[in-house]
C-alpha positions in Angstrom: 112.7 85.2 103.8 110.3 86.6 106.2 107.1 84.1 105.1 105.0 86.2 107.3 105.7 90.0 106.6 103.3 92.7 107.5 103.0 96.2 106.1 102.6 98.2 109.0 101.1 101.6 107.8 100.3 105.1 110.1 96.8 106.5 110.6 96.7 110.1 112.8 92.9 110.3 112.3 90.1 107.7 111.3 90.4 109.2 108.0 93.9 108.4 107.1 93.0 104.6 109.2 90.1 103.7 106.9 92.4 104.7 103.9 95.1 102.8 105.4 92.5 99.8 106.0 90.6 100.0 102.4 94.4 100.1 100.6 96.1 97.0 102.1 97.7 97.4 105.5 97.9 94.3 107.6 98.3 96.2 110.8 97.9 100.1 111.3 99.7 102.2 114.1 97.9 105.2 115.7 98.2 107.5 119.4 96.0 107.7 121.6 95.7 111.3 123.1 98.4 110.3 125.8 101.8 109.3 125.4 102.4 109.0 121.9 105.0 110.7 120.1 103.5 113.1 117.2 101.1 115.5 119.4 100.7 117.8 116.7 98.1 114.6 114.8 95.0 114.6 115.1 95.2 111.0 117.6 92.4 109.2 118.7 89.9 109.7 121.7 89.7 106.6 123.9 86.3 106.0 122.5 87.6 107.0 118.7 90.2 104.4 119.3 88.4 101.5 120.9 85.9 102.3 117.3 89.3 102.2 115.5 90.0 98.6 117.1 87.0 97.4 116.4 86.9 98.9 112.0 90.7 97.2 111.8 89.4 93.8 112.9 86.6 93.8 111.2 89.0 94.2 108.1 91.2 91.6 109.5 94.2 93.8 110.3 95.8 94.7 113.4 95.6 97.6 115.8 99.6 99.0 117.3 98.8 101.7 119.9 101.9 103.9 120.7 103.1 104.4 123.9 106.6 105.9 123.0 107.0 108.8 125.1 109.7 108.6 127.6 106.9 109.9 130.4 107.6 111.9 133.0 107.5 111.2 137.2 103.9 112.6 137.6 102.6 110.8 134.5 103.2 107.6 136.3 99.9 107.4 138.2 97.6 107.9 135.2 99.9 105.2 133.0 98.5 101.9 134.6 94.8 102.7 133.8 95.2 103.7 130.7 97.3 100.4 129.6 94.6 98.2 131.2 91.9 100.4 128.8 94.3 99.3 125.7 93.9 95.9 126.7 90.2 95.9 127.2 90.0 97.9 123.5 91.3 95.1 122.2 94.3 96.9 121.0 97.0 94.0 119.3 100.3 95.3 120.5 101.9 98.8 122.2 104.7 100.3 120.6 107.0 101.7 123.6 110.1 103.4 124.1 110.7 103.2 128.0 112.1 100.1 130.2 109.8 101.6 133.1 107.0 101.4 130.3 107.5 98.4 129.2 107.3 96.7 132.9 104.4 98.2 133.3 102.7 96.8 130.0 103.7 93.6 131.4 101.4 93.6 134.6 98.1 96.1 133.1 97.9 94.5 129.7 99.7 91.4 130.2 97.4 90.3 126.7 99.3 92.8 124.7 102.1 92.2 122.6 105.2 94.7 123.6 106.7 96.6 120.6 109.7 98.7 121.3 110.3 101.1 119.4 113.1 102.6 116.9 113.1 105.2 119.8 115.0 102.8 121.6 117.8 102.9 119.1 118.1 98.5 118.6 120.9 98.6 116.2 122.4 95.0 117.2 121.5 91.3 118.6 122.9 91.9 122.7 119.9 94.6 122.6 117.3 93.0 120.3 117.9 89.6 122.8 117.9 91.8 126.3 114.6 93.2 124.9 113.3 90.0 124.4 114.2 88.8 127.9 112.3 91.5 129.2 109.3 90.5 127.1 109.4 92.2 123.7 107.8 90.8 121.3 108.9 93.0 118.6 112.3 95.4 118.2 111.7 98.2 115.7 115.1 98.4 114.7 116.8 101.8 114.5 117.0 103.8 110.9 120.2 103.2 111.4 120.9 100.1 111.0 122.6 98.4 107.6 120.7 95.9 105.9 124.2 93.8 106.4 123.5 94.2 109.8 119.9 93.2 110.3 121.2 90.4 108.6 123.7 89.3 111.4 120.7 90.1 114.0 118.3 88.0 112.5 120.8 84.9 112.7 121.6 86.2 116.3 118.4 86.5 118.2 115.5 84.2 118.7 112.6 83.1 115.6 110.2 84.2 118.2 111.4 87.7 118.0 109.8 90.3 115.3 112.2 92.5 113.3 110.8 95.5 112.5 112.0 98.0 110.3 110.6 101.6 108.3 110.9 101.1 104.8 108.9 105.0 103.9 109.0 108.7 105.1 110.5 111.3 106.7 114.2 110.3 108.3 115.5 112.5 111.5 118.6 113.6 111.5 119.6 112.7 114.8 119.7 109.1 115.9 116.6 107.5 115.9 115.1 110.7 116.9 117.0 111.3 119.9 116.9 114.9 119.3 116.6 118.2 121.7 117.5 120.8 118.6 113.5 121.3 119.3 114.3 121.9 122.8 116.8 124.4 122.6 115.2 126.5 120.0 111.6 126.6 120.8 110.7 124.9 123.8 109.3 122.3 122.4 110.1 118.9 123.5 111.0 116.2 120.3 110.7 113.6 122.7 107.4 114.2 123.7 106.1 114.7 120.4 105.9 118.4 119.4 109.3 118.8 117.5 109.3 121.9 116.0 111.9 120.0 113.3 114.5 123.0 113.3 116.4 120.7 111.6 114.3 121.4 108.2 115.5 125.2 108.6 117.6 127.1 106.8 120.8 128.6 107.9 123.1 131.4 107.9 125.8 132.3 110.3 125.9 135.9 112.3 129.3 137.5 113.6 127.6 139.0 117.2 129.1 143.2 116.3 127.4 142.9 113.1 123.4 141.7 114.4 121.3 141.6 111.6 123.9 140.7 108.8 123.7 137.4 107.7 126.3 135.3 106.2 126.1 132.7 103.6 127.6 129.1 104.8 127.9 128.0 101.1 128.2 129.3 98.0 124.8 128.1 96.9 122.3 130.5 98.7 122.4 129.4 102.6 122.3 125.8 104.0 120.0 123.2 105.3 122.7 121.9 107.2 120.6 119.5 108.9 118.2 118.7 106.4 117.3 114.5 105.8 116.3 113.3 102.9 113.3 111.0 102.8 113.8 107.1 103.3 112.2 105.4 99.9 112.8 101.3 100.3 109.9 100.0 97.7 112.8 98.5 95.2 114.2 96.6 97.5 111.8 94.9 99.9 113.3 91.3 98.6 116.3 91.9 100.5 114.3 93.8 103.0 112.4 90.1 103.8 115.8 88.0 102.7 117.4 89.5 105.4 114.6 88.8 108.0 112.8 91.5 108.6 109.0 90.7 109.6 107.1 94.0 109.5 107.4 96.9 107.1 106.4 100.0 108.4 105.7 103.2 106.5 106.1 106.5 108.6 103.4 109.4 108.1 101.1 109.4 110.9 101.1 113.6 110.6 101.0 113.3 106.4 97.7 113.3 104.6 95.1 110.7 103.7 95.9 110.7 100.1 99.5 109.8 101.0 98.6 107.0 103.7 96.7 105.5 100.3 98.6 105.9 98.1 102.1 104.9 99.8 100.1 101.4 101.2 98.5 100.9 98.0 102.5 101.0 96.2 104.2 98.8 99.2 100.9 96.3 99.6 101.8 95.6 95.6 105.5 95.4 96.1 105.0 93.2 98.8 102.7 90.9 97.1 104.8 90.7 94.2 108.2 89.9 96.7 105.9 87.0 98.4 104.8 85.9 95.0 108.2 86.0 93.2 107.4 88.5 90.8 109.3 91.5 89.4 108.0 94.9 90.9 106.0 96.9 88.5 107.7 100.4 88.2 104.2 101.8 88.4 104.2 101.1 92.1 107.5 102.9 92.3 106.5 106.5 90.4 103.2 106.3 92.5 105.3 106.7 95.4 106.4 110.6 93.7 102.7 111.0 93.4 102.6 111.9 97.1 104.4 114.8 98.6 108.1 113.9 99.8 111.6 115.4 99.8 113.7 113.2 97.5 114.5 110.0 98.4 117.2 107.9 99.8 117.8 104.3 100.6 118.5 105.8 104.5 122.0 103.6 105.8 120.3 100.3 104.4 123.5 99.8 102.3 126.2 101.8 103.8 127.0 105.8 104.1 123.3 107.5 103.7 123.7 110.5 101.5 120.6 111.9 103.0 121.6 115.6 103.3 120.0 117.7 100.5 120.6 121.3 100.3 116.6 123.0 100.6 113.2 122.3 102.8 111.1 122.0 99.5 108.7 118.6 98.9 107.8 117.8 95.5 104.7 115.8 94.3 103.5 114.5 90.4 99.7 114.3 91.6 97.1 116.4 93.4 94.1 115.3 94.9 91.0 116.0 93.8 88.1 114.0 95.2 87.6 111.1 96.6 84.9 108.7 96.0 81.8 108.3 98.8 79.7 106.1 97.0 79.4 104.4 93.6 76.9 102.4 91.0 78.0 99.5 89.0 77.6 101.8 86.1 80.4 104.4 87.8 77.8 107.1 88.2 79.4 108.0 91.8 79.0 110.5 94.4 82.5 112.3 95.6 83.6 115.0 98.0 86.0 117.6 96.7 89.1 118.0 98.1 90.5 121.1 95.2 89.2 122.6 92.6 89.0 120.5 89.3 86.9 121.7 85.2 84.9 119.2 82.9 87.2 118.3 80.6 90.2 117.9 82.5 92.2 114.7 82.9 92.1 112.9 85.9 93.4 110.1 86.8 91.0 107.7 89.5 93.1 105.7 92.3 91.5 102.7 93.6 92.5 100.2 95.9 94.4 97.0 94.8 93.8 98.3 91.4 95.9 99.7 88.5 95.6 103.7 88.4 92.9 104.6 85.2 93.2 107.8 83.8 89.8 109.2 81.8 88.2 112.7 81.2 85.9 114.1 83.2 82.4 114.9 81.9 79.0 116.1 83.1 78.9 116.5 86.6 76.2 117.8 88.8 76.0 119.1 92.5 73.8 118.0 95.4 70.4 119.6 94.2 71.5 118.3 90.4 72.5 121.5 89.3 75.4 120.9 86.2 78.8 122.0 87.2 81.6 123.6 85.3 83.5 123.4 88.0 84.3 122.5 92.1 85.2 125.5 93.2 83.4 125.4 97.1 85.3 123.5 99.4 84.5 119.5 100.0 81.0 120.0 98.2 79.3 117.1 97.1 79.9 115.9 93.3 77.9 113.4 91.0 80.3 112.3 88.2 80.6 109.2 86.2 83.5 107.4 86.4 85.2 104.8 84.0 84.5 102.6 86.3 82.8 101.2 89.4 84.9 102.3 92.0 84.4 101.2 95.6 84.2 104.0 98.5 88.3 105.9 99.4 88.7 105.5 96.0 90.5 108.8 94.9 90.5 111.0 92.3 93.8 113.0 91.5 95.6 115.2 88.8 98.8 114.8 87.8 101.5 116.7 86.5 
């Protein structure tokens, strides 16, 4: 077993980092506003991100900047600078994708620990070990890869090498995300983070002297023919560390803050309970349907993936309702909305490294102290007693 397993966890904003930070993540990944790979996020300024550096050490975790685009010729010039500002933020480790990049790393942030990622598609030990020659650190091994598999690498490569492996989110259809679907359809480049995810769409087939007559492809409506399940690997993080794998990462740097909490709070306790010896509370698993997702898989872990699933809907048990900004010992707390909620509903109050409590809401009272019926205006201030003292990110949500 891995003695030493992280759980790596996503961040797009400082938002989603602090709830990634206050819920149990040993190391957090994030962009920069250069050469990372999901430009639609939010990212992080250089001095947003030097901040971030400084929060995740402060809370004793670890700070993985990614560098995972394969840049282009006249992005070059810039790339030096910018790795010897990582270096100076402090920054723990890059996350890259690019042999040129990786050289680079090596002579403006020699400091840094070299990640390469699942972009690279590492799916056996001649790879993992040629990466280490070059000075990885860490292989994030590709989705595709059989826990069988990562078993045989782990025997095969050096104890100084890092296995790395996602365990949570979204899976791409092509492999490892070597996709240009994006490309082709909307001129927008998956590789450089703006995939448009045509894969997600729905489609029909059109015989060119009949434009505008659409043809079913099964008998069911239409087709997602692409369409990827989502990877779900909370039951089985034993075998995940039994076969050697070192850092569990969840994927979700574009997914909300409520889902970066609540998807480290679940894996934080399954991994404590796998170092510990301890049988997984299924809690820990249904919170994991308490955040939107498309049904889940096991990915390839144990053979053929059975991740095709025939629409492009999510599906969630909980919504988020408020989360908590401050609170007494009493639970008289101050929150910020998020959606609408009533006195007298049920809520259920999320807070880190701490079973869910459900309760019923009672009196609560705006800014000025005016009594509320309701939070109907967007991210107003509440004042609400809880059941309990619950510490700042702590969230309130409604469940189905």
């Amino acid at each position: 077993m891995a003695a030493k397993a992280e759980l790596l966890c996503p961040a797009g904003d400082r938002e989603r980092l602090m709830m990634a930070l206050h819920y149990g993540a040993d190391a957090v990944y994030l962009a920069g506003r250069r050469y990372g790979m999901r430009a639609a996020s939010a990212n992080f300024s250089d001095d947003e991100l030097s901040e971030a550096v400084q929060l995740a050490h402060a809370h004793g975790a670890r700070i993985y900047v990614t560098c995972n685009t394969l840049p282009l010729e006249d992005e070059l010039d810039e790339l030096p600078r910018y790795l010897g500002f990582l270096q100076e933020a402090g920054v723990d480790a890059l996350i890259i994708a690019d042999l040129g990049v990786l050289e680079l790393a090596k002579r403006h942030a020699p400091r840094v620990a070299r990640h390469v990622s699942t972009q690279f598609g590492v799916i056996n030990s001649a790879a993992a070990n040629a990466l280490y020659a070059l000075g990885a650190d860490t292989v994030v091994l590709a989705r595709e890869t059989t826990l069988a598999d990562i078993r045989k690498i782990r025997a095969n490569t050096p104890p100084e090498l890092r296995l790395e492996a996602f365990v949570h989110g979204a899976m791409c259809v092509s492999f490892s995300g070597r996709c240009l679907l994006s490309n082709y359809l909307t001129g927008r480049d998956a590789n450089r983070g703006q995939c448009a995810q045509p894969c997600r769409w729905k489609y029909h087939l059109v015989e060119e002297t009949r434009p505008g007559e659409y043809f079913e492809i099964s008998e069911d409506g239409g087709t997602h023919i692409l369409n990827s399940r989502d990877m779900c690997m909370i039951e089985h993080v034993p075998e995940l560390l039994e076969a050697g794998v070192g850092s569990l990462k969840i994927e979700g740097r574009m997914k909300s803050a409520y889902y970066t909490a609540v998807v480290t709070n679940a894996y934080r306790h399954a991994l404590d309970a796998a170092f510990s010896g301890e049988s997984l509370d299924p809690l820990w698993v249904e919170e994991t349907r308490k955040v939107s997702h498309r049904p889940y898989t096991t990915g390839f872990y144990f053979g053929e993936p059975g991740q095709y699933y025939p629409d492009a809907m999510y599906d969630s048990d909980a919504e988020v309702m408020a989360v908590v900004t401050s609170c007494e010992e009493d639970g008289s707390a101050v929150l910020t909305q998020r959606n609408k909620f009533l006195r007298g509903d049920t809520l259920e109050l999320l807070m880190p490294h701490r079973t869910p409590v459900s309760f019923v809401v009672g009196d609560m009272y705006d800014a000025e102290g005016r009594e509320l019926a309701d939070t109907r205006r967007a991210m107003m201030e509440i004042h609400l007693k809880l059941p309990c003292c619950a510490p700042p990110f702590s969230i309130l949500r409604k469940c189905k």
